[in-house]
Backbone as a chain_set.jsonl record, in Angstrom:
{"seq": "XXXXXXXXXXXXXXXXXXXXXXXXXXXXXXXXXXXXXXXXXXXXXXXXXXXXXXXXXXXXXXXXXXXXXXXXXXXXXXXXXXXXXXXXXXXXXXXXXXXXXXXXXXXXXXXXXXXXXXXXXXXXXXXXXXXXXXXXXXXXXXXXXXXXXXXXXXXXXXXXX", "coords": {"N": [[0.845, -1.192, 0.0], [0.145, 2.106, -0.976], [1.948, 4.962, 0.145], [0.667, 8.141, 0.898], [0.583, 11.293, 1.428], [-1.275, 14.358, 2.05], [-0.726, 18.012, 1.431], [-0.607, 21.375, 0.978], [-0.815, 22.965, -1.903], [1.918, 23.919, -4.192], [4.176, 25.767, -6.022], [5.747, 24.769, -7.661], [4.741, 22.057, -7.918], [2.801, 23.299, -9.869], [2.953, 21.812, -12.719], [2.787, 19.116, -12.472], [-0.209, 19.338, -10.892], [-1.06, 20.437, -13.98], [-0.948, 18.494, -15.537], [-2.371, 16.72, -14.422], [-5.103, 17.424, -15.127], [-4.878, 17.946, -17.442], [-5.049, 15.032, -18.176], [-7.115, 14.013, -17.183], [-8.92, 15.96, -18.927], [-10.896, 18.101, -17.915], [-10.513, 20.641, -17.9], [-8.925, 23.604, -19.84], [-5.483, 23.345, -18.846], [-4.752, 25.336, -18.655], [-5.593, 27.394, -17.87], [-5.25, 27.359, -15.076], [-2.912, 28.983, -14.363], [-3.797, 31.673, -13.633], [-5.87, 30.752, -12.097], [-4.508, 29.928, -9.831], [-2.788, 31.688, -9.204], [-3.012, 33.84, -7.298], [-3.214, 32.736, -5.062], [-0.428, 30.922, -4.811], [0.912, 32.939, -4.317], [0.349, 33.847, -2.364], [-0.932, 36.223, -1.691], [-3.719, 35.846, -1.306], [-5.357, 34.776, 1.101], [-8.0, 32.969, 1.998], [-8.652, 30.83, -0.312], [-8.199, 27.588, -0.437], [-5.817, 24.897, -1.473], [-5.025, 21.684, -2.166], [-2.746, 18.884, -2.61], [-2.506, 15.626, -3.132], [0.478, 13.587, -2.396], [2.489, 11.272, -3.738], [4.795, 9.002, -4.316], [6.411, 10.929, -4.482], [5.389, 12.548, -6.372], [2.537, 14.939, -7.609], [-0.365, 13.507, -7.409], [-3.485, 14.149, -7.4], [-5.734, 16.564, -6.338], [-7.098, 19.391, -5.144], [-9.823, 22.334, -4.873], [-11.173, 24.434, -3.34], [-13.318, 27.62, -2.314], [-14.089, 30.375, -0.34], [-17.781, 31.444, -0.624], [-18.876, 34.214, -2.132], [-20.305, 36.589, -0.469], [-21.495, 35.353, 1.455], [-21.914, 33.69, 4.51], [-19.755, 31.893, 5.929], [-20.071, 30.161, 3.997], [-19.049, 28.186, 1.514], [-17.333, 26.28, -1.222], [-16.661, 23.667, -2.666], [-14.473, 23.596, -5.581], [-12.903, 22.59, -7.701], [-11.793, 18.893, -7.692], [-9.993, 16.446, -8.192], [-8.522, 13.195, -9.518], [-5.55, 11.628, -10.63], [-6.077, 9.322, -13.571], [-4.855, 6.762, -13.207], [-4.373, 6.468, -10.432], [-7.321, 6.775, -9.234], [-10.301, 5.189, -7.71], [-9.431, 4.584, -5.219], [-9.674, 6.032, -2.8], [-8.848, 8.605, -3.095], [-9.597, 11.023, -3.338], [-12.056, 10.911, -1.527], [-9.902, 11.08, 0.877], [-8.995, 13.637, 0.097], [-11.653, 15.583, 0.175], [-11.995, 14.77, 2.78], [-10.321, 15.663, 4.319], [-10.152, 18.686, 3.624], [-12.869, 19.307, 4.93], [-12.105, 18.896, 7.513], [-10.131, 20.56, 7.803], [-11.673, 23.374, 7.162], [-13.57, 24.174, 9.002], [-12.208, 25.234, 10.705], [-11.578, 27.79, 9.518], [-14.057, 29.318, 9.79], [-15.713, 27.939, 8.195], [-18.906, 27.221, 7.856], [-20.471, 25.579, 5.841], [-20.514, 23.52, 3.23], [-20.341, 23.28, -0.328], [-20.586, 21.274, -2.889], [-20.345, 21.146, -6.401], [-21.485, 19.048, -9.531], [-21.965, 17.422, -12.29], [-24.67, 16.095, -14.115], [-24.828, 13.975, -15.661], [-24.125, 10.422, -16.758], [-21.821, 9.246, -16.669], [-20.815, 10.796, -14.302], [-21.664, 9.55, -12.574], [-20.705, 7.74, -10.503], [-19.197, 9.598, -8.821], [-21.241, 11.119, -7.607], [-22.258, 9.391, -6.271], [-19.567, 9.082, -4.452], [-19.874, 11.353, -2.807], [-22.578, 11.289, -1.701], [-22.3, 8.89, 0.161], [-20.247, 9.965, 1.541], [-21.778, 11.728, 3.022], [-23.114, 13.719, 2.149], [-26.145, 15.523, 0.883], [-27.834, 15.745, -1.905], [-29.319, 18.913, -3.01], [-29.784, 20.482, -5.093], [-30.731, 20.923, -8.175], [-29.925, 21.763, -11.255], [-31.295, 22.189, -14.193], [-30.315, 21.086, -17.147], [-27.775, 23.078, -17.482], [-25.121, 23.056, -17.794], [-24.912, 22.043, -20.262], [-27.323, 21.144, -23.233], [-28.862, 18.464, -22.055], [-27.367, 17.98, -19.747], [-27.639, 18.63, -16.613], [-26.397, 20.465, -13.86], [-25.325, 19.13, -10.411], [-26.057, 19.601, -7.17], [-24.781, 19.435, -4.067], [-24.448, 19.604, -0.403], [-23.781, 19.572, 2.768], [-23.426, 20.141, 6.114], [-20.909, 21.669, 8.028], [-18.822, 20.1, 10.872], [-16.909, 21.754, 13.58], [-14.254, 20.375, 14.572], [-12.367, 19.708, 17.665], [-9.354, 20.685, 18.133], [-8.734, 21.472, 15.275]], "CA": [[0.0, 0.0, 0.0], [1.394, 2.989, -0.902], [1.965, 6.209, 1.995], [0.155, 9.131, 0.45], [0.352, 12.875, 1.816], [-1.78, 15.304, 1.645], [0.095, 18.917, 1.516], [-0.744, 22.253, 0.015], [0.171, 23.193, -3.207], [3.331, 24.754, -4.438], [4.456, 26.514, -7.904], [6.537, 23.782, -7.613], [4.005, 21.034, -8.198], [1.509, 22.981, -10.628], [2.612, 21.403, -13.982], [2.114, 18.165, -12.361], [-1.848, 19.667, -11.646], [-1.362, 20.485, -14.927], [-1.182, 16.631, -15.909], [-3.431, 15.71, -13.61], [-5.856, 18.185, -15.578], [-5.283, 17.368, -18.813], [-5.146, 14.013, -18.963], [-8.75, 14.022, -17.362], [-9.784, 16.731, -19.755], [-11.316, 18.926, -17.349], [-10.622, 22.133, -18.683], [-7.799, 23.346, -20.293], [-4.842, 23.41, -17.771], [-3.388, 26.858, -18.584], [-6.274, 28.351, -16.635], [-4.219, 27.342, -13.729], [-2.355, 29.874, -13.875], [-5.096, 32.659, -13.1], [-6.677, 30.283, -10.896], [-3.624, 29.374, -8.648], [-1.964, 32.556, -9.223], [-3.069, 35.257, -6.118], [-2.874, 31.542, -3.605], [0.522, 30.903, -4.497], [1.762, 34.305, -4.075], [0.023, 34.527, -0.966], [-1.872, 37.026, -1.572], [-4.966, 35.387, -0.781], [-5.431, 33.915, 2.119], [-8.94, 32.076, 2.173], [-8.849, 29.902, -1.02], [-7.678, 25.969, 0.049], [-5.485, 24.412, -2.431], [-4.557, 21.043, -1.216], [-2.384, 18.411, -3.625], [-2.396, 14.462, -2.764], [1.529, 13.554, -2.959], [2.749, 9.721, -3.813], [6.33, 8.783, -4.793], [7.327, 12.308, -4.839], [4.365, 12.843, -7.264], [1.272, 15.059, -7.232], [-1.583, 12.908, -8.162], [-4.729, 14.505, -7.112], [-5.604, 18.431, -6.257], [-8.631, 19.844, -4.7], [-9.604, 23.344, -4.515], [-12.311, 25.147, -2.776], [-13.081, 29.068, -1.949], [-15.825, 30.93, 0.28], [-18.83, 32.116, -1.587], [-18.694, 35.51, -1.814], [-21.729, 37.324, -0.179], [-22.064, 34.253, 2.618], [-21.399, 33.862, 5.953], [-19.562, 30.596, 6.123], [-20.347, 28.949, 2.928], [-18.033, 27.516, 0.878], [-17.712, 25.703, -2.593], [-15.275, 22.721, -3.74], [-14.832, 23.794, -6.97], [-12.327, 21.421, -8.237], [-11.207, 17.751, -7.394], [-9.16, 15.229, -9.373], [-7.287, 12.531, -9.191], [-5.154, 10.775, -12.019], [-7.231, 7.942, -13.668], [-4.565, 5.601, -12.85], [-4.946, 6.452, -9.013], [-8.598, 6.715, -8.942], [-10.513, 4.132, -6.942], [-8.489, 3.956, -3.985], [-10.046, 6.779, -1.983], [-7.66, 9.673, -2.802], [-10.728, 11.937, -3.384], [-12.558, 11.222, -0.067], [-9.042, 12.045, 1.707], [-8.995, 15.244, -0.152], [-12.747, 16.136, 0.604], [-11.934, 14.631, 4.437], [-9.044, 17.079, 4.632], [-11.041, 19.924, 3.664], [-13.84, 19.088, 5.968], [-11.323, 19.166, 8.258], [-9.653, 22.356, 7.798], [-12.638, 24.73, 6.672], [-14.362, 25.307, 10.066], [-11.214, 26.867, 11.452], [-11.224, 29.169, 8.766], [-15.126, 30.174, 9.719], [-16.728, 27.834, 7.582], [-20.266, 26.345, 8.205], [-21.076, 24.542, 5.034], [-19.452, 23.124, 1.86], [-20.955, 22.968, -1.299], [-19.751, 20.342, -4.079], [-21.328, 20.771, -7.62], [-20.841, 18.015, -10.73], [-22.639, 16.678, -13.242], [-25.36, 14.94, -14.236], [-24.564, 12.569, -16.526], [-24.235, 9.079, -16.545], [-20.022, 8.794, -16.312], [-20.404, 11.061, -12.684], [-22.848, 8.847, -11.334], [-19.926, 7.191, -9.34], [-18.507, 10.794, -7.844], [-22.028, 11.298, -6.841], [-22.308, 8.319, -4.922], [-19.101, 9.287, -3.271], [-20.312, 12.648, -1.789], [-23.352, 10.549, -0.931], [-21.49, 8.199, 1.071], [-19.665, 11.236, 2.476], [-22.72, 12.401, 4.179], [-23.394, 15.269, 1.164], [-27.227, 15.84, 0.058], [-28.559, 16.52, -3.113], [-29.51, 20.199, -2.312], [-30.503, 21.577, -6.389], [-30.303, 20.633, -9.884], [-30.182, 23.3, -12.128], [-31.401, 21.669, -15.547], [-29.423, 21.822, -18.504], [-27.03, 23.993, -17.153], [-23.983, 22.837, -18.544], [-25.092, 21.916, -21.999], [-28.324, 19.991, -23.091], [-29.305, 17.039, -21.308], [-26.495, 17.944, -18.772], [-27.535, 19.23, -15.581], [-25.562, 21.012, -12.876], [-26.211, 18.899, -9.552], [-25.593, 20.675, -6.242], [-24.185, 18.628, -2.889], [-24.804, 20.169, 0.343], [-23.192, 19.3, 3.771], [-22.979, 20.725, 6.88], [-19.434, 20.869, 8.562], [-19.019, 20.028, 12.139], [-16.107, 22.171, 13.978], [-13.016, 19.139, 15.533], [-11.764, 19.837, 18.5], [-8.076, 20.307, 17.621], [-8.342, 21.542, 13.635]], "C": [[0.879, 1.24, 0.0], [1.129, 4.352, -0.302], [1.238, 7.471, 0.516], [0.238, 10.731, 1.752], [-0.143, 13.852, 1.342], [-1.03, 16.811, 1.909], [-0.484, 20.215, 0.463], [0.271, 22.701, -1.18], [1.12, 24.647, -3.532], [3.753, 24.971, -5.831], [5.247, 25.336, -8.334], [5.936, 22.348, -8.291], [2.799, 21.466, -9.657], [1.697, 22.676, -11.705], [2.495, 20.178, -13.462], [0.632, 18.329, -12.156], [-1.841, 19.633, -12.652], [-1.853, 19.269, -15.796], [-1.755, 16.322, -16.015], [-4.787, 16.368, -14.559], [-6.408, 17.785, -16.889], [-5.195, 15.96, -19.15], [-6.168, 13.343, -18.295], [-9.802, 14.923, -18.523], [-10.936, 17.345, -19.664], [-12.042, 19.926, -18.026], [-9.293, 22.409, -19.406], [-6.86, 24.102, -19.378], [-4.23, 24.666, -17.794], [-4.228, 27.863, -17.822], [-6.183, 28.077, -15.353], [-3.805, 28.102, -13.735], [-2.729, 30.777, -12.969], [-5.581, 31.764, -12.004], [-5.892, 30.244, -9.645], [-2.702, 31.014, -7.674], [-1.867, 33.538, -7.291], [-2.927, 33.908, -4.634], [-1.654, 31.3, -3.667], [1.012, 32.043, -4.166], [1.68, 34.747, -3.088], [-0.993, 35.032, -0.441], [-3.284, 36.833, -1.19], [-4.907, 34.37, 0.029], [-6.897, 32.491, 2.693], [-9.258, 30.936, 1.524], [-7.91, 28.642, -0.511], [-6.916, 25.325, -1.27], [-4.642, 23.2, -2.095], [-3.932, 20.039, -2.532], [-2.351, 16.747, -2.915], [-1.172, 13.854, -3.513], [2.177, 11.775, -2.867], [3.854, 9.636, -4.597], [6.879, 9.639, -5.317], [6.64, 13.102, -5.857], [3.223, 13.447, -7.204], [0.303, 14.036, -8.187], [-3.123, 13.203, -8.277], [-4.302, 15.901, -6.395], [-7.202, 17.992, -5.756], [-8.578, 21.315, -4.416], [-11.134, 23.732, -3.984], [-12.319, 26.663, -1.901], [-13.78, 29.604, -1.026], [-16.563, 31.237, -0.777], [-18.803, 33.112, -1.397], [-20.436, 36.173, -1.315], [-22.729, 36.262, 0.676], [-21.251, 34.671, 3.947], [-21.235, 32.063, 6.493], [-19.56, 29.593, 5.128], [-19.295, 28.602, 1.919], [-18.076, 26.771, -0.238], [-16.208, 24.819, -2.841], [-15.839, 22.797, -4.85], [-13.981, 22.956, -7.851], [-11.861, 20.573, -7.35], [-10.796, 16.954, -8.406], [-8.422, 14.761, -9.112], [-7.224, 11.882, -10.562], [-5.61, 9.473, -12.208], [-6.117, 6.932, -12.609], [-4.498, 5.549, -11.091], [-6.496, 7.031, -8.477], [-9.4, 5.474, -8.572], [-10.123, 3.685, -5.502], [-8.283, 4.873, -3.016], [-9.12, 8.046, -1.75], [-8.813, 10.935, -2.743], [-11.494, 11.855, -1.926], [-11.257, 11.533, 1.038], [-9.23, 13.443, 1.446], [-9.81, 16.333, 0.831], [-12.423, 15.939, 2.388], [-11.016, 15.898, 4.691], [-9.654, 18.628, 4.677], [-12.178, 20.177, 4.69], [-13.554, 19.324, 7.02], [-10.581, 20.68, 8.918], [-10.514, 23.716, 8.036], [-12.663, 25.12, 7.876], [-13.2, 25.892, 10.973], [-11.039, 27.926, 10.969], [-13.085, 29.928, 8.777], [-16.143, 29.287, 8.947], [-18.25, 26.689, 7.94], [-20.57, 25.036, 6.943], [-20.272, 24.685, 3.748], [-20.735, 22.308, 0.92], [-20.23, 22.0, -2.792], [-20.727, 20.901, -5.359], [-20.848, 19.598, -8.816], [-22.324, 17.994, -11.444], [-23.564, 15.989, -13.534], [-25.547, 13.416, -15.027], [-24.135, 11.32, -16.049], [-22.565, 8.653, -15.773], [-19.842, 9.74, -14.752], [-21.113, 10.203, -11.871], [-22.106, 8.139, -9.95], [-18.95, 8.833, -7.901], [-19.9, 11.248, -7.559], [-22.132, 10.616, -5.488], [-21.272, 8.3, -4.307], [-19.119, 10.237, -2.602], [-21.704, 12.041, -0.965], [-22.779, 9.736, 0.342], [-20.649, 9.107, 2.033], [-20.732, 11.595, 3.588], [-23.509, 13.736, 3.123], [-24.901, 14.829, 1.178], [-27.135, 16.084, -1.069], [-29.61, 17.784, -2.633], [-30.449, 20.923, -3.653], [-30.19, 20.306, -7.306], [-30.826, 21.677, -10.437], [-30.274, 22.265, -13.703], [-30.813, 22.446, -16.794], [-28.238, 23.339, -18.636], [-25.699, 23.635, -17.66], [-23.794, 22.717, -20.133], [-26.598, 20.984, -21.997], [-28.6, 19.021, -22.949], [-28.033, 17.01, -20.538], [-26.526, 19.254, -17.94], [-26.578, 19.464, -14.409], [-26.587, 20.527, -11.109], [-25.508, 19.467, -8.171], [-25.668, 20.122, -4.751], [-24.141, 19.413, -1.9], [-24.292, 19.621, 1.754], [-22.436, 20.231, 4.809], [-21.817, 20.843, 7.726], [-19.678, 21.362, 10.18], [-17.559, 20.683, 13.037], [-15.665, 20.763, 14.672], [-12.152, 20.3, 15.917], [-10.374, 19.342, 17.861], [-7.476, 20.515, 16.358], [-7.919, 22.897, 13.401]], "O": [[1.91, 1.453, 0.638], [-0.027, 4.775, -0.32], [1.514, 7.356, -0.678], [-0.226, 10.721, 2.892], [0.307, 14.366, 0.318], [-0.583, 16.717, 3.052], [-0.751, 19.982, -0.716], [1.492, 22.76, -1.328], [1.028, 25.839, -3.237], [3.538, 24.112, -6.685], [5.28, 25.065, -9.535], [6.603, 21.665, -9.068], [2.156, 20.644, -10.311], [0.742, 23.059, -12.381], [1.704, 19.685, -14.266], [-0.071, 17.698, -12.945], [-2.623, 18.757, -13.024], [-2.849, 19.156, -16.51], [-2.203, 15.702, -16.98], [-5.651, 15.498, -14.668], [-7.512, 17.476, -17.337], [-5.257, 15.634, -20.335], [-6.335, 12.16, -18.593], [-10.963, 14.684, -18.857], [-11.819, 17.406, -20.519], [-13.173, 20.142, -18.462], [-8.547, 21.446, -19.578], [-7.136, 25.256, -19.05], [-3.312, 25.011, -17.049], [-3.805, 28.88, -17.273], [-6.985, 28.521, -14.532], [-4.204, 28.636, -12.7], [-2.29, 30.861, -11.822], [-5.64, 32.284, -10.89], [-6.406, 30.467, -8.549], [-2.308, 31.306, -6.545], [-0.945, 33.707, -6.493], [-2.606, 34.193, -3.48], [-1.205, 31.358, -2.523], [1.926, 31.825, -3.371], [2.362, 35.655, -2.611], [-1.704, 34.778, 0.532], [-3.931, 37.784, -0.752], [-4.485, 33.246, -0.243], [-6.779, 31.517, 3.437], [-9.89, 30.04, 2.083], [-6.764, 28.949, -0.184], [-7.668, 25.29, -2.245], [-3.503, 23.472, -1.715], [-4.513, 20.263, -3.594], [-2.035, 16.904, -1.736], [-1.236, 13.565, -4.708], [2.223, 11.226, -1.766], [3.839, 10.269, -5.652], [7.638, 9.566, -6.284], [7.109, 14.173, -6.243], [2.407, 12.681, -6.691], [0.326, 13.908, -9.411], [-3.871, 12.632, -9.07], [-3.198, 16.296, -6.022], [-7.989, 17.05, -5.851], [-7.587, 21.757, -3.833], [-12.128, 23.141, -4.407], [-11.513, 26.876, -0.995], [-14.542, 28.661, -0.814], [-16.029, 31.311, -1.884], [-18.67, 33.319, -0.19], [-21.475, 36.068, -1.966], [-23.957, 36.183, 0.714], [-20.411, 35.514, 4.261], [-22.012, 31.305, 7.075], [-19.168, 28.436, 5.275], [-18.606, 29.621, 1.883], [-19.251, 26.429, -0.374], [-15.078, 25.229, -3.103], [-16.945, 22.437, -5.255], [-14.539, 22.616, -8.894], [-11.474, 21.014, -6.268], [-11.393, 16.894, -9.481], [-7.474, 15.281, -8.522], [-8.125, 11.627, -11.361], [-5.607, 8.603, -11.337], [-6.455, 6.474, -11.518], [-4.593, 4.439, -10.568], [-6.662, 7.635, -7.418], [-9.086, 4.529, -9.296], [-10.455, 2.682, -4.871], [-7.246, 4.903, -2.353], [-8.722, 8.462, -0.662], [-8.626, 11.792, -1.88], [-11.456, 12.869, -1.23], [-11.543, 12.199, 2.033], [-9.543, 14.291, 2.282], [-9.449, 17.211, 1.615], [-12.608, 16.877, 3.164], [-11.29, 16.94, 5.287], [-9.585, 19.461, 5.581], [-12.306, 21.286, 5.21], [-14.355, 19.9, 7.757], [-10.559, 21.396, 9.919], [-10.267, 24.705, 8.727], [-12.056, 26.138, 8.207], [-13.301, 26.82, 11.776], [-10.537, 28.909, 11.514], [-13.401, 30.831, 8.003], [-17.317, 29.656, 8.928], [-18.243, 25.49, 8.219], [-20.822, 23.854, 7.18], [-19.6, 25.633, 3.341], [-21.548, 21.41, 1.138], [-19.331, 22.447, -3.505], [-21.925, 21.04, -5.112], [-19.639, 19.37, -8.846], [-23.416, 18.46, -11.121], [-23.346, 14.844, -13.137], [-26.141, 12.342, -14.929], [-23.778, 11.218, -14.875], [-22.289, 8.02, -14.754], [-18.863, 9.478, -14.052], [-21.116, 10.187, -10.64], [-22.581, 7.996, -8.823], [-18.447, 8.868, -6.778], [-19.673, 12.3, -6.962], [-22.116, 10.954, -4.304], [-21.388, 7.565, -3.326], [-18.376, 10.207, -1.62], [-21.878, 12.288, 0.228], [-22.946, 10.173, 1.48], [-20.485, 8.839, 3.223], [-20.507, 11.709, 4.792], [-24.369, 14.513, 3.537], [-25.028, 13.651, 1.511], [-26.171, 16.786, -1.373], [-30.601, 17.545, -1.943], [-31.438, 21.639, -3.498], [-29.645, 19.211, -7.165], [-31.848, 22.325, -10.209], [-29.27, 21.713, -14.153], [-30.789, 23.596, -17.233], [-28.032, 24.196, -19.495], [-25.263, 24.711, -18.069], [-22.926, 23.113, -20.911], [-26.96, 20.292, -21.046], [-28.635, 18.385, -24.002], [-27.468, 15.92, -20.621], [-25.98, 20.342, -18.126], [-25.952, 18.473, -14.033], [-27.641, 20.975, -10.658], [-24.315, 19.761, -8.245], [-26.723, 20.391, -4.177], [-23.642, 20.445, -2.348], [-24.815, 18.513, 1.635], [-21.383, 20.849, 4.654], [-21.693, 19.784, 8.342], [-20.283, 22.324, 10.654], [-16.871, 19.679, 13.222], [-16.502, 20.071, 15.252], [-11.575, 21.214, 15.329], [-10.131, 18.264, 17.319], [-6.348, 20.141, 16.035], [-7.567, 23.249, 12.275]]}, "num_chains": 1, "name": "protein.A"}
């Protein structure tokens, strides 16, 4: 079994995100830059950018921000792990980690969104299994006959995070 660490991310690691990005075919990985940019530098202090590290390798990323114009709420807006380490619970560390972290930084609740289609049906059922709700569906919000579905979970402050 092999040791995994979770660790925030470093300029250092983001063309491995980048990898990890494109060879799910996300989005296209150069809007990392902009995305990562004002968290590595510092400059922003609230966005979470966490990387899942294995034989010196990032293999999985997760990011999540506040909502702007909440009080506490929160949004994982990306997760991914590389196909060939998918299955083997690197994504519910991520999400655990975050779950973990948020309510010291203020936050009450974490919002996931994905997909409706047929090929997420398995990253549904692991926010299900998490404890998440189905909270919305926004129909046809992504493209036609692909709704935007909307995961809901309250976070519980740990003693000690």
């Amino acid at each position: 079994m092999k040791t995994s660490q979770i660790l925030p991310l470093t300029a250092e690691q983001l063309p491995a995100v980048k990898s990890i990005i494109d060879g799910l075919g996300l989005f296209p990985s150069e809007l990392l830059d902009e995305m990562t940019a004002l968290f590595l530098s510092g400059t922003v202090q609230d966005d979470l950018w966490f990387i899942v590290i294995e034989d010196g390798a990032a293999c999985a990323v997760a990011y999540c921000a506040p909502e702007r114009m909440t009080n506490g709420t929160w949004n994982l807006l990306l997760i991914a792990v590389q196909e060939e380490h998918q299955g083997r619970g690197l994504g519910r560390q991520l999400t655990q980690q975050l779950e973990r972290t948020l309510p010291g930084r203020g936050a009450r609740i974490l919002l996931v969104e994905t997909s409706s289609l047929p090929s997420f049906e398995r990253t549904r059922a692991v926010y299900r299994r998490l404890g998440y709700v189905e909270e919305a569906r926004i129909r046809e919000f992504y493209a036609a006959g692909e709704d935007k579905v909307v995961f809901w979970k309250r976070l519980e402050s740990v003693a000690g995070s």
